[in-house]
N, C-alpha and C positions, 0 to 999 in steps of 0.2 A: 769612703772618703771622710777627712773630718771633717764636723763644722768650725768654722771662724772661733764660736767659742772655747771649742779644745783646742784649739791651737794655740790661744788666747794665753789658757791656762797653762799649756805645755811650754812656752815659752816665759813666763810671769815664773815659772819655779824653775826656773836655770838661773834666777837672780841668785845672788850671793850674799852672805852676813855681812854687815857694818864694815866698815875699813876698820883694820885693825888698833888703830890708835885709839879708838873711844871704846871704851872697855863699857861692859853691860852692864853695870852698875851706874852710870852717867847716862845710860839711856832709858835706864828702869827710871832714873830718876826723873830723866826728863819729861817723860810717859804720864808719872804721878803727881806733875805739873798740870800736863796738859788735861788729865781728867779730872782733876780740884776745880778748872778753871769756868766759867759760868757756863759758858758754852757748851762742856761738856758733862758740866756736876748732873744735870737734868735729861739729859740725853742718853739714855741708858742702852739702846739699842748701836749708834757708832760709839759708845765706850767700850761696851763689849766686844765689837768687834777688831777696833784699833786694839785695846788689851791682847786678843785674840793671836793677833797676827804677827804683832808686836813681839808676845812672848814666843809663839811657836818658829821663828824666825831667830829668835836668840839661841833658842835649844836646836836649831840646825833641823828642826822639821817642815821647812819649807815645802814637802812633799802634801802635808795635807791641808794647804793655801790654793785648793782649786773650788772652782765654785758651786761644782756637786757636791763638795763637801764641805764647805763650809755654811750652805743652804741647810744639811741636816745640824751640823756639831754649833754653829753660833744663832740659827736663827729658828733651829726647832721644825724644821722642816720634816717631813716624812724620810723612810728613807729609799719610797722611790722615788724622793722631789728630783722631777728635771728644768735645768736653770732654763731649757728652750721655752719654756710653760709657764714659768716663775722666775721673774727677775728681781727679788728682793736682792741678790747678793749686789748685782749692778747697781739699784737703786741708792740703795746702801751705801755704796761706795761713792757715790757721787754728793750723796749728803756729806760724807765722813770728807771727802779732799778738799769740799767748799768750808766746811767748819775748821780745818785745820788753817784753810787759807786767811779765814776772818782770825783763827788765835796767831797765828802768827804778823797779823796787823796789826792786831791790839796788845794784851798782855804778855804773846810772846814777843816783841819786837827786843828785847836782848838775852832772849834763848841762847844760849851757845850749844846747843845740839840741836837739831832741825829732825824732826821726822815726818816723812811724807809719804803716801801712797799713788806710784808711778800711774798711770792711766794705763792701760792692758793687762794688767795684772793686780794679782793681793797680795803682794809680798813688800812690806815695809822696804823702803831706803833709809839709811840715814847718814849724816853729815855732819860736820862740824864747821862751823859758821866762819868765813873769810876774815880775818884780821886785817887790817880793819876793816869793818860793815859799813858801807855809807848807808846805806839802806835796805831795808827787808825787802824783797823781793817778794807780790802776794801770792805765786806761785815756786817754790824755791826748787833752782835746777839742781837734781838729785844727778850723780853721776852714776850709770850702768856698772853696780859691783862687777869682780873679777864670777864667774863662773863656775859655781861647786861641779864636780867631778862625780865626786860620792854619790851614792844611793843608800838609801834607807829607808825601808818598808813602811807604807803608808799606815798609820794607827788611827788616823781621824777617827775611822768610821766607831769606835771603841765605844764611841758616847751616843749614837744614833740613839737606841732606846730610852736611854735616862736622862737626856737633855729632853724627849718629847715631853709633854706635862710637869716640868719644872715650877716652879709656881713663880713670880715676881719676889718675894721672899728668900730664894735661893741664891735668884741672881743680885739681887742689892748687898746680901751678906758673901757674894763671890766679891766684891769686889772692893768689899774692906780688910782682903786678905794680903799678905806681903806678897809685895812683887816677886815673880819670880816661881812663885810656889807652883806647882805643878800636881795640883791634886786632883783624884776622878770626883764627879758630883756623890751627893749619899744616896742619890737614888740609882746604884747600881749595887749589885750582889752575887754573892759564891754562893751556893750551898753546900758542905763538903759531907760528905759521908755519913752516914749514924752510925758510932760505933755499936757493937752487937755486944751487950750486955747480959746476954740471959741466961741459966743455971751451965746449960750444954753448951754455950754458943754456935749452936746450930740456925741461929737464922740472918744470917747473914742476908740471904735473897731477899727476908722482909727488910731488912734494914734500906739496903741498898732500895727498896722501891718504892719505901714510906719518904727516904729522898728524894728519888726521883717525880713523886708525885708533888711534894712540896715546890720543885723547881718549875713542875708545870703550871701547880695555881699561882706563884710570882709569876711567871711569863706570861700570865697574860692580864695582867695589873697595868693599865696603863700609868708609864711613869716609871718601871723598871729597869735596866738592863741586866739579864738575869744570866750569868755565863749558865753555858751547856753543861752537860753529866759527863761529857769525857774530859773535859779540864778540869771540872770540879771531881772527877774521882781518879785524877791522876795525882792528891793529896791522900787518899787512901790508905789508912793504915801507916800513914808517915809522922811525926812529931816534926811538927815546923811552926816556925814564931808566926801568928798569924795575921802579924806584917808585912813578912815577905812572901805571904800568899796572897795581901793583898795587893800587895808592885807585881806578884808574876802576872795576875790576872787582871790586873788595872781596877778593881774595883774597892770603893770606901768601904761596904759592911762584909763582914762575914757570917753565916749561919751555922752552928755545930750543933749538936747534941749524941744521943743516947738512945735503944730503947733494949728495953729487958720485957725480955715475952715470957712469960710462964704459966703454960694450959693457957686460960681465957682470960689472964690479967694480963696488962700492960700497961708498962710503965715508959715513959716518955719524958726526957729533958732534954732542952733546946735553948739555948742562947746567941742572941746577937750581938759582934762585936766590930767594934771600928779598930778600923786595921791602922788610923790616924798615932794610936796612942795603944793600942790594943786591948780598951776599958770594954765590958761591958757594957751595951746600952739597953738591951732588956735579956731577961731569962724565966724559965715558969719548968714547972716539971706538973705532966698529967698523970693522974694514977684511974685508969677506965677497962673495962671490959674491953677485952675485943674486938665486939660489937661495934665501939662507938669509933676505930680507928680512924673513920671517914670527918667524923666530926672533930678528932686531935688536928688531923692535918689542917681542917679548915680553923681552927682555932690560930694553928699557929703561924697560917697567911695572915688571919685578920692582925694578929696580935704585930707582927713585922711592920703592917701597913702603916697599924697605929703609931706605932713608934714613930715612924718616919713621915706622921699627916701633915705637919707643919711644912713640909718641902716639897709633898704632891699635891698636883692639884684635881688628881682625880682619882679613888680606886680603882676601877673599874668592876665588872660583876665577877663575885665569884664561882668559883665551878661549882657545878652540883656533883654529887657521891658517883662514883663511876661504876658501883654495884650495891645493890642491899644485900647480897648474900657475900657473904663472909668469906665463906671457903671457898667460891669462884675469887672472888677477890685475892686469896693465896697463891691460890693456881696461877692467876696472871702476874702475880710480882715473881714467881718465880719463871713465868715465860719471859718477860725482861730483862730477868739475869742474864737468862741463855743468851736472848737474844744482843745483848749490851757489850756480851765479848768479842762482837767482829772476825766470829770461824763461822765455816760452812757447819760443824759440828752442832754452833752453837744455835744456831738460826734455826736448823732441823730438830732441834731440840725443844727452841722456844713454841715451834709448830704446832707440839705436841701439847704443851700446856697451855695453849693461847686455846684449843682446841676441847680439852678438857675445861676449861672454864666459861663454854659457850656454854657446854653442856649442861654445868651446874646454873648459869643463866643467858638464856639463851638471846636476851635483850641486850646484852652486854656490848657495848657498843665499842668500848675500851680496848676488848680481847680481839674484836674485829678488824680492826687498826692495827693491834698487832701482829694478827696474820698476815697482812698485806704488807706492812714493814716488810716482816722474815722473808714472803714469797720474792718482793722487789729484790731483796738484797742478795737472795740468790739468783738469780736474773741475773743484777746486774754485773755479779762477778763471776759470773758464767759457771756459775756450780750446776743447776735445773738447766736443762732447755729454755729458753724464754718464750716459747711456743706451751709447755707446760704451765710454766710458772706462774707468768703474767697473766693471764685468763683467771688465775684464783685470786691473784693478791687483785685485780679488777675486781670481782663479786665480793668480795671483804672490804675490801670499802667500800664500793655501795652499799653495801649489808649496812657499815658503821654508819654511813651518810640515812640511811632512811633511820634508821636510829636519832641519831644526833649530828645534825647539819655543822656545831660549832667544831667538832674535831678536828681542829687545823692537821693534824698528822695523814690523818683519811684524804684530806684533800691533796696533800703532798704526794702521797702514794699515787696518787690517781694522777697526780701531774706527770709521777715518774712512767705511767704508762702508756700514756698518752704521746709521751715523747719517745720513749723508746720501744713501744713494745706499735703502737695503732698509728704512729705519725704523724698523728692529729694535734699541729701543732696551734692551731688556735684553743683548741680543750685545755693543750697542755699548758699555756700561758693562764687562760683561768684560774685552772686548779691551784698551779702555784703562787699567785697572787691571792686568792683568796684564802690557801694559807699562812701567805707572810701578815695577810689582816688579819686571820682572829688570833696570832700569834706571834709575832713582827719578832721575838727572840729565838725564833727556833731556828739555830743554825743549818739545819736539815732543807727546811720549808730556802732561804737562799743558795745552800747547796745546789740546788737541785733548778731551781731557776734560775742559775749561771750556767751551770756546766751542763744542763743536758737540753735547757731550751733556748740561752741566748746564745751560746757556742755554736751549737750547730747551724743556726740562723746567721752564722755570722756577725752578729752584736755582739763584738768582741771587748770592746771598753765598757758596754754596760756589764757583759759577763765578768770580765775582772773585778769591778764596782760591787759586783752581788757578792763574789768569792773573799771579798776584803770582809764584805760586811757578816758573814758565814765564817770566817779566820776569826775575826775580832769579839764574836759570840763565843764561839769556843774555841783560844788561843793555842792548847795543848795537845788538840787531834792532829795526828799526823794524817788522818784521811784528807780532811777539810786540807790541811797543809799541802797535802801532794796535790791535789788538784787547784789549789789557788798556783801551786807553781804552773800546770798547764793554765789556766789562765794569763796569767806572765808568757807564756813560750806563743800563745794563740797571738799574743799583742806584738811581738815581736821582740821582748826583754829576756833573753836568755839569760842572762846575767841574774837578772831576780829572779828564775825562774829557776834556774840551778841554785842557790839560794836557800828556796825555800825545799828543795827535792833534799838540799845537805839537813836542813832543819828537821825537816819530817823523819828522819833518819836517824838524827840527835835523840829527838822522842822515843823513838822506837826503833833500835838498829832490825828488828825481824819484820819489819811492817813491809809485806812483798808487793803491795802496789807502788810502794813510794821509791821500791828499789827498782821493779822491772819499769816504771816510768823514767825514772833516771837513767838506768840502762838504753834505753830508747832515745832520747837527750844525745847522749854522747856520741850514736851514731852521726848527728850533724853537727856538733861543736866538737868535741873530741877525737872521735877516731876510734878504729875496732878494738885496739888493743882492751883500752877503758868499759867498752862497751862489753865486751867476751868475759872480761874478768867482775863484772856488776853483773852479771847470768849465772857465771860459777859462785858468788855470795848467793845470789837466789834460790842455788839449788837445796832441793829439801823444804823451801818454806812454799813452792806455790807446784799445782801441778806438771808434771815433767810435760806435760804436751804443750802448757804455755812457753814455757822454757825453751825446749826443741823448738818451737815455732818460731820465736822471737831470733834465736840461733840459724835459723833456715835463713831468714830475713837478712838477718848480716850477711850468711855467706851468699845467700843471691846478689846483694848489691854489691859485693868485692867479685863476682864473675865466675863465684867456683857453681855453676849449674850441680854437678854432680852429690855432691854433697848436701844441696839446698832440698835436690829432689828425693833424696835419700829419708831425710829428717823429717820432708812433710809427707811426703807415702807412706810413713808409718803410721802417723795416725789420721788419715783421708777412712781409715774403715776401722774408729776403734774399738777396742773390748772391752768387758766386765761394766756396760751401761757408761760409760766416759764420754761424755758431751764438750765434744771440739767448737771453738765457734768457725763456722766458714768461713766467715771475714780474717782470720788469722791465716785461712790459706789462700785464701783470695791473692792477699797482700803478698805471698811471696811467689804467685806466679804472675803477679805485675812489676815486681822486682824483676820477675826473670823477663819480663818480656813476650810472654805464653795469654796472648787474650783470648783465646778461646777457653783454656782451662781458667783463668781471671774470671770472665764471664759467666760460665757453670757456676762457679762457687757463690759469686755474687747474687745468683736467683735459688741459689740453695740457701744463702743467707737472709734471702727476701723472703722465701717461703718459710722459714724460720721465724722471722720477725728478730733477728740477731740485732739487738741495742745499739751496736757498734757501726750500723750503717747509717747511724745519724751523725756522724763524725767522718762520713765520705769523703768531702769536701777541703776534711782538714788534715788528709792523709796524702801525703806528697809524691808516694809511690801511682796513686794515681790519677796526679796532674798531665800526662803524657796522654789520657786517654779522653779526658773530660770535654773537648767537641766531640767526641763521635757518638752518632746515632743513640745507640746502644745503652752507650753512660749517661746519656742527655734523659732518654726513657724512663732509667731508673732514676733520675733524678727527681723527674715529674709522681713517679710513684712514689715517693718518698715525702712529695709536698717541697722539693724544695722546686720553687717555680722562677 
């Protein structure tokens, strides 16, 4: 159930824009009235937020006027502040409607546009003032806009990271900007690619991993919001102004450069540019051995910082070198290529080199994280057994964690097994949380305590909330994207939930999670037709037994038995080492109605540790069975109590 306050909120953004007669320029103005005025020149905290609400209200994003979200994007809150815990936004507002009530008795009493903040909600009304006035009224009745229809995808959460540690300096110079302007803070950033400069241009792998390391020492800079590696290398080898790299990806600076490797030199240049005007604001080229690769990268975090000191208010510590040998060091940046491409190919691949660079150092705490990534992620997409799987990508992060406790990624991993592989969903809430602390931008680390530990628990609004905050880190992933849409369909918004399943799609028409999840979709809003012909796009990108599986599924629930049991008796015993998950057959003989063969598969899938029994709950095939005995059992085994 909800609480009073999401309802609060959910109601407060069904308000509507101004009446149409007072055009936004007479309310901009009347705004830059009301914050000149004494009451609010000095009050920096309700200016910023009347501004806040004010302008996001004009551009029709009334969507991120709730008060989880305007605790993280206006008053610096964390971003797992909960308004039940923290009631600045409330406080806030009650300061802001009593100051507005004092300017409108004083210096506004012949305002002819009125704005107010309704009591239940943060979404501005406004008005234009009765002809004639006999008198200002000290609370003025706003009348209930008509009703917006539309929807439009929450972005608040965009500014979580780089509004934390803003300094006072930031926000006094926000607010001598024109009305109207809609810019991200400068303490958010791209990193995009290093182009591969050198004689051969064979190292593309180091290129790509001298960036990805760079993106990791900015993430964890308190004060950044530092987009992820698949949006920032979905500019890749592209020529684009890099202004409209910085509107795709909502952020002020970007980062480019260069490096040319040749034998044991290397050569490095990097430049920062404000996507405002697209001027350089700093640039440096390293010319070092090698060797010192460890010390270019940290140079060239310190040097970003520098530039941008005057508007953080904190660096935070930087990382230290993630190996001293060299050539282990290689090995792993080419294990992250592999592993960076999101194929079963490429994870089995990165296995190999994440492996070979223990070898070369076996302290490597880096390479250990990465094997527990690769092991997870074939887990989770049912390439390995998860009975195989999970048990190593477990001991690789431990291995990393006795190592170096700060690896927020090790921790994540460990969330991800905990949740899906042990059940242990108190570990698993640790791990991920203590992820999201030593690294609050890694869209990964919320990925993953959304969709695999608050979902299943049914914390369904807070899981949406994490999948926004995981979207808005790295806007360009269609992974991230397909699964904020099942967060959308978990909430009950199908609408935004197909939405984001068409967008993720947009990104990448072969991305076969984002299409057999939309396939699945269509079965309850659409209809077979929709559903049969999003299976045949799918064929060839993902294995035919998920296909045939998802296919039985359909034909179970349209009554054709015959055919259902056809499709899934082919692979109940398959060949050439082919790992089915149970729960895929499980699900079509509770379609059929067969709970004895439902029941087998289900403790085949428990003696497995199949991932996808943590999503029981949220499978509607077996809402029919969930008082019996049996179902109640495996519930309790599962931890859900």
């Amino acid at each position: 159930m909800r609480s009073a306050t999401e309802s609060s909120e959910r109601d407060a953004n069904n308000l509507g824009m101004p009446a149409s007669e007072i055009s936004a320029e007479s309310i901009r103005a009347a705004l830059e009235k009301i914050l000149a005025s004494p009451g609010f020149a000095n009050a920096d905290r309700i200016s910023r937020f009347l501004r806040y609400t004010v302008e996001e209200t004009l551009n029709g994003q009334t969507d991120k006027l709730k008060e989880s979200l305007l605790g993280i994007d206006v008053f610096g809150r964390k971003p797992t502040y909960d308004p039940r815990v923290d009631a600045v936004v409330r406080t806030e507002a009650v300061k802001l409607r009593a100051r507005l009530r004092e300017y409108y008795e004083t210096e506004g009493q012949e305002d002819q546009i009125l704005i107010d903040l309704p009591k239940g909600g943060y979404v501005p009304a406004f008005r234009q003032r009765e002809k004639p006035a006999p008198e200002v009224e000290p609370a003025p009745a706003i009348p209930e806009p008509h009703r917006r229809r539309e929807w439009k995808p929450a972005i608040a959460s965009l500014l979580v990271v780089a509004l934390f540690g803003i300094s006072i300096y930031l926000i006094s110079k926000a607010r001598t900007r024109s009305a109207g302007a809609s810019t991200p803070q400068l303490a958010s950033i791209a990193v995009l690619p290093f182009a591969d400069l050198s004689p051969d241009q064979d190292q593309e792998y180091f290129c790509d991993g001298m960036t990805e390391e760079i993106i990791d020492a900015l993430a964890k800079i308190n004060g950044f919001r530092v987009v992820a590696r698949t949006s920032s290398f979905a500019f890749k080898g592209k020529q684009q102004d890099i202004r409209e790299i910085g509107k795709k990806l909502n952020v002020a600076t970007v980062l480019e450069g260069s490096v040319r490797k040749d034998g044991n030199r290397l050569r490095v240049t990097a430049q920062l540019n404000s996507v405002t005007d697209g001027y350089h604001l700093w640039s440096e080229t390293y010319e070092r051995e090698l060797k010192d690769v460890f010390a270019v990268q940290d140079e060239i975090s310190r040097a970003i910082v520098n530039t941008l000191q005057l508007k953080l208010a904190s660096q935070g510590k930087q990382p230290r070198p993630p190996s001293n040998n060299v050539e282990a060091y290689d090995l792993y940046l080419q294990g992250r290529y592999h592993w960076s491409r999101w194929r079963t190919e490429g994870a089995q691949r990165a296995i190999e080199f994440f492996q070979l660079a223990i070898g070369k150092d076996p302290k490597y705490a880096a390479a250990y994280a990465g094997l527990a990534d690769s092991y997870v992620w074939l887990a989770f997409f049912g390439a390995l057994p998860p009975n195989e799987a999970m048990p190593k990508a477990k001991q690789a992060a431990l291995k990393a964690l006795a190592i170096d406790d700060s690896l927020a990624a090790a921790h994540t991993s460990l969330g991800y097994v905990s949740a899906l592989y042990d059940f242990n969903w108190p570990a698993a809430e640790r791990e991920f949380k203590r992820g999201i602390q030593l690294n609050a931008s890694d869209s990964d680390a919320h990925f993953g305590y959304g969709i695999t530990y608050l979902a299943p628990l049914g914390r369904m609004d807070e899981a949406l909330h994490e999948m926004q905050i995981a979207r808005d880190l790295d806007p360009l992933s269609p992974i991230t994207t397909t699964y904020l849409a099942l967060a959308y369909f978990f909430n009950q918004q199908p609408a935004a939930g197909m939405e984001q399943y068409n967008r993720a799609l947009d990104l990448d028409p072969d991305f076969v999670e984002g299409r057999l999840d939309r396939a699945t979709h269509f079965l309850d809003h659409s209809g077979f037709k929709e559903f049969y012909a999003e299976l045949d796009r799918a064929q060839g990108l993902a294995p035919q037994s998920r296909i045939d599986h998802l296919r039985a599924f359909g034909l179970a629930l349209q009554g054709k038995k015959a055919e259902a049991l056809k499709l899934t008796r082919k692979w109940e015993k398959p060949e050439g080492g082919v790992f089915v998950r149970p729960t895929s057959v499980s699900m079509v003989y509770a379609a059929l109605g067969d709970k004895e063969q439902m029941y087998l598969w289900l403790e085949r899938a428990y003696a497995q540790r199949d991932g996808m029994l943590a999503f029981i709950n949220q499978q509607g095939c077996y809402r029919p069975y969930r008082a019996e005995p049996r179902f109640i059992a495996l519930e309790k085994r599962l931890g859900f109590n």
